[in-house]
C-alpha positions as CSV (number, residue, x, y, z in Angstrom):
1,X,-14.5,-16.9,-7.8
2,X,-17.0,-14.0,-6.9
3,X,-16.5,-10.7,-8.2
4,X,-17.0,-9.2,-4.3
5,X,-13.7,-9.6,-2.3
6,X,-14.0,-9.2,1.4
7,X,-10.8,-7.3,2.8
8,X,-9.3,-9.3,6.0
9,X,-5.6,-7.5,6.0
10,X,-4.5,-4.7,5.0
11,X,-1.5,-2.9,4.5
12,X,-0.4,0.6,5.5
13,X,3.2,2.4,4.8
14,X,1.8,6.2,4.1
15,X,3.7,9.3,3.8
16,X,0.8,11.7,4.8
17,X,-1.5,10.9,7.7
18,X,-4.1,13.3,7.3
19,X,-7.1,11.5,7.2
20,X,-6.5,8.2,7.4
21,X,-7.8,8.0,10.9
22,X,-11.4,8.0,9.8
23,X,-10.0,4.9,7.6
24,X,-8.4,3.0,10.0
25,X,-11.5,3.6,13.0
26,X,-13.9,2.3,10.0
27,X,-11.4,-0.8,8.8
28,X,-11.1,-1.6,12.7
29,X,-14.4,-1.7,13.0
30,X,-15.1,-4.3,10.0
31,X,-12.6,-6.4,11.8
32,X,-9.5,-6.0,9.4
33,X,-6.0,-6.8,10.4
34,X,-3.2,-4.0,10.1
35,X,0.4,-5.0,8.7
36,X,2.8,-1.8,8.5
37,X,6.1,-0.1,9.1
38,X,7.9,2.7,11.2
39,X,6.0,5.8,11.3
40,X,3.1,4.3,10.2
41,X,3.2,1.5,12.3
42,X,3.3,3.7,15.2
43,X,0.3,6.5,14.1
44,X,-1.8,3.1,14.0
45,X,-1.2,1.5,17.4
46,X,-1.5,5.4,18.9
47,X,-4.8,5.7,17.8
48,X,-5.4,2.4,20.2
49,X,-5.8,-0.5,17.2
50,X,-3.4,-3.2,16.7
51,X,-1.2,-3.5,14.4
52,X,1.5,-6.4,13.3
53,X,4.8,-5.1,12.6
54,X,6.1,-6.0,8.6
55,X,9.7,-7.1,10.4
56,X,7.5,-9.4,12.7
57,X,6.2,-10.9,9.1
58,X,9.3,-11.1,7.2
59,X,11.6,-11.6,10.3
60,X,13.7,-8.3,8.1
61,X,14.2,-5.1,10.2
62,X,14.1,-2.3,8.2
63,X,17.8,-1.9,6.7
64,X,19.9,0.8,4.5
65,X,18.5,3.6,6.6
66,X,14.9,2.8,5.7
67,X,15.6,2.4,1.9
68,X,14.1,-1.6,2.1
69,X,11.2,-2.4,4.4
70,X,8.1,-3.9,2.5
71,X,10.5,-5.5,-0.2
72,X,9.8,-8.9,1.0
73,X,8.5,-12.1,-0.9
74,X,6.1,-12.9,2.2
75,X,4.5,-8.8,1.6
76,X,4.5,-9.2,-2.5
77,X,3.7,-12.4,-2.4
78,X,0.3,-11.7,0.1
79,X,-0.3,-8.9,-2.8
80,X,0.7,-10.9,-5.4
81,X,-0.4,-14.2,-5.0
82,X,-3.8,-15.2,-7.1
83,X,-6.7,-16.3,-4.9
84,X,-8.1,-18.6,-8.0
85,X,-4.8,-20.0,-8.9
86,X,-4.1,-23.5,-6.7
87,X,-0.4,-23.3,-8.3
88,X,-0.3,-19.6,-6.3
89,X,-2.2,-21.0,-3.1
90,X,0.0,-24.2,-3.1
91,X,3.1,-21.9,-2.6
92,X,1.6,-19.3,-0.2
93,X,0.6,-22.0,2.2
94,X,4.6,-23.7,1.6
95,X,6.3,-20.6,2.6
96,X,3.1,-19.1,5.3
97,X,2.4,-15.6,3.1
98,X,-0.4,-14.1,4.3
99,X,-3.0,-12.8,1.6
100,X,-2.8,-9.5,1.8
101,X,-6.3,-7.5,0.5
102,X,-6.1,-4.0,1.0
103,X,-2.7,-1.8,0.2
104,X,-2.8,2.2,1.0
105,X,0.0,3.8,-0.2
106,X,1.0,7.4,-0.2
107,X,4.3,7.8,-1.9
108,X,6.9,10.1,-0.7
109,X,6.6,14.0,-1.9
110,X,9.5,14.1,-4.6
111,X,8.0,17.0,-6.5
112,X,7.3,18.9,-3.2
113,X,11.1,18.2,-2.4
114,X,12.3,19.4,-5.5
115,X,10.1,22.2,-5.4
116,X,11.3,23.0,-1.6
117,X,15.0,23.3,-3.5
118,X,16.2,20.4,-1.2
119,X,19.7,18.9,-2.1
120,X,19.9,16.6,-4.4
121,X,21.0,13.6,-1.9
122,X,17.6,14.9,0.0
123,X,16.0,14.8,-3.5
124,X,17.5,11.0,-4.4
125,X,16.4,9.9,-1.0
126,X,12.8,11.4,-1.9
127,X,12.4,8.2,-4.8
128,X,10.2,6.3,-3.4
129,X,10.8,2.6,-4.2
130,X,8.5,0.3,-1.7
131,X,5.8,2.7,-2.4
132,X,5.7,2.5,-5.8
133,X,6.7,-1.4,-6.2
134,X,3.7,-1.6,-3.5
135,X,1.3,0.5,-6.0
136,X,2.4,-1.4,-8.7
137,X,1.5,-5.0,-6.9
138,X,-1.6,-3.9,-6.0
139,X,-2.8,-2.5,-9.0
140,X,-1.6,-5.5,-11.1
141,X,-3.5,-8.0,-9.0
142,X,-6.5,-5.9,-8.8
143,X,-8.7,-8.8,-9.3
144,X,-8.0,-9.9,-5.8
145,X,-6.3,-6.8,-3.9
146,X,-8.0,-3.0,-3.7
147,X,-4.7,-0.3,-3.8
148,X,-5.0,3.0,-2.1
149,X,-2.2,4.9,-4.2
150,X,-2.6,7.9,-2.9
151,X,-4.2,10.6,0.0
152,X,-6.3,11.6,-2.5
153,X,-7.5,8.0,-2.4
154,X,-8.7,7.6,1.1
155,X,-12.4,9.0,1.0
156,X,-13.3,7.2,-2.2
157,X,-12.8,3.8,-0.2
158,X,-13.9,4.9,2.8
159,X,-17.4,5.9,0.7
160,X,-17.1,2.0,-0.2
161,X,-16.4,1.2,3.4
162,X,-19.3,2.8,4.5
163,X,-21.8,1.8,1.8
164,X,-21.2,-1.8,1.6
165,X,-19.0,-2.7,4.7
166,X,-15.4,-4.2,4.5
167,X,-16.2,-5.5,0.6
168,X,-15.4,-4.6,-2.5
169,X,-16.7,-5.2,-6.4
170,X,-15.0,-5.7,-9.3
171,X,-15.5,-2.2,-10.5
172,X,-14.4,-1.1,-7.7
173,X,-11.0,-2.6,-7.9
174,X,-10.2,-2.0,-11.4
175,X,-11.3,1.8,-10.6
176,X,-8.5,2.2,-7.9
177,X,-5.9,-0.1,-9.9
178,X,-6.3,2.1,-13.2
179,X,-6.1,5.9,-10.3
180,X,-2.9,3.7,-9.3
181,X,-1.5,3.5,-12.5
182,X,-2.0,7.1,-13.0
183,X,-0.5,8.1,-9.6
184,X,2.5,6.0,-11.0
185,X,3.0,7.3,-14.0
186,X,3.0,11.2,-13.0
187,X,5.8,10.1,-10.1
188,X,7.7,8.4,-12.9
189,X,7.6,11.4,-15.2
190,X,8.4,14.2,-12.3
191,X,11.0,12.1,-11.6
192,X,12.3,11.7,-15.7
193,X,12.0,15.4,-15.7
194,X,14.0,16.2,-12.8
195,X,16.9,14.3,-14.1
196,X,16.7,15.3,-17.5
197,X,16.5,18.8,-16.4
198,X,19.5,18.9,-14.4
């Protein structure tokens, strides 16, 4: 398979908005397809682009008060699932998972919480587990998928975007899957600390 991946669907669940409008107007205009949740869902499709609700993929609504949206076989296995592997393409096309390119992520502000001397049920609520499961997905299947893991993330691919169109290399994957890896770890270990420190 070539090294170049062309990004057809993307998927958006983001704490922080700012900025990603100049992302979305650019991905719109390569022709890509938006899957995403709740809040996000909603910033998209106000901004005028369509976008296909995850509950509409899954046929899930979101349930335990927003605690399990994305955790789906039909969303992991569209990240998951290996483009080169007819095993993995057999088994998409059985149970209709979409592949799923592109995956920006921007996980939920536990160290701002904790900083913000929020409660500790407001603090528990903070641990974002879609997010990072999303991050995770993404950046493990990097040979196929591009993950945005963080705010921080969206003007390096929207450099990409704008350079070379809705496309991406190698490099460029493993580039954002090892900046996802990172993004993980250092949620992990505010995390560790905040319960060790208690």
């Amino acid at each position: 398979m070539s090294a170049t991946k062309k990004i057809k669907t993307a998927l958006i669940s983001v704490f922080h908005k700012e900025g990603l409008d100049a992302l979305l107007a650019t991905l719109h205009a390569e022709g890509v397809h938006f899957l995403s949740t709740g809040g996000t869902q909603q910033f998209i499709e106000s901004l005028g682009y369509p976008c296909q609700k995850v509950e509409d993929l899954t046929s899930y609504p979101s349930i335990l008060g927003g605690r399990v949206k994305t955790l789906h076989p039909k969303v992991f296995g569209g990240i998951l699932g290996r483009r080169d592997n007819e095993g993995d393409r057999q088994q998409m096309a059985q149970y209709d998972i979409p592949e799923i390119d592109l995956v920006i992520v921007d996980l939920y502000p536990f160290e701002q919480t904790v900083a913000n001397g929020a409660s500790e049920a407001d603090i528990i609520e903070k641990i974002d587990i879609g997010g990072i499961s999303l991050i995770r997905a993404g950046a493990k299947n990097f040979n196929d998928v591009v993950i945005v893991p963080s705010q921080a993330d969206y003007q390096p691919l929207l450099d990409i975007l704008k350079s070379k169109g809705a496309a991406t290399d190698l490099e460029d994957r493993r580039a954002f899957a090892a900046r996802a890896f990172a993004v993980s770890s250092h949620y992990d270990t505010a995390i560790h600390n905040w319960f060790v420190g208690k």
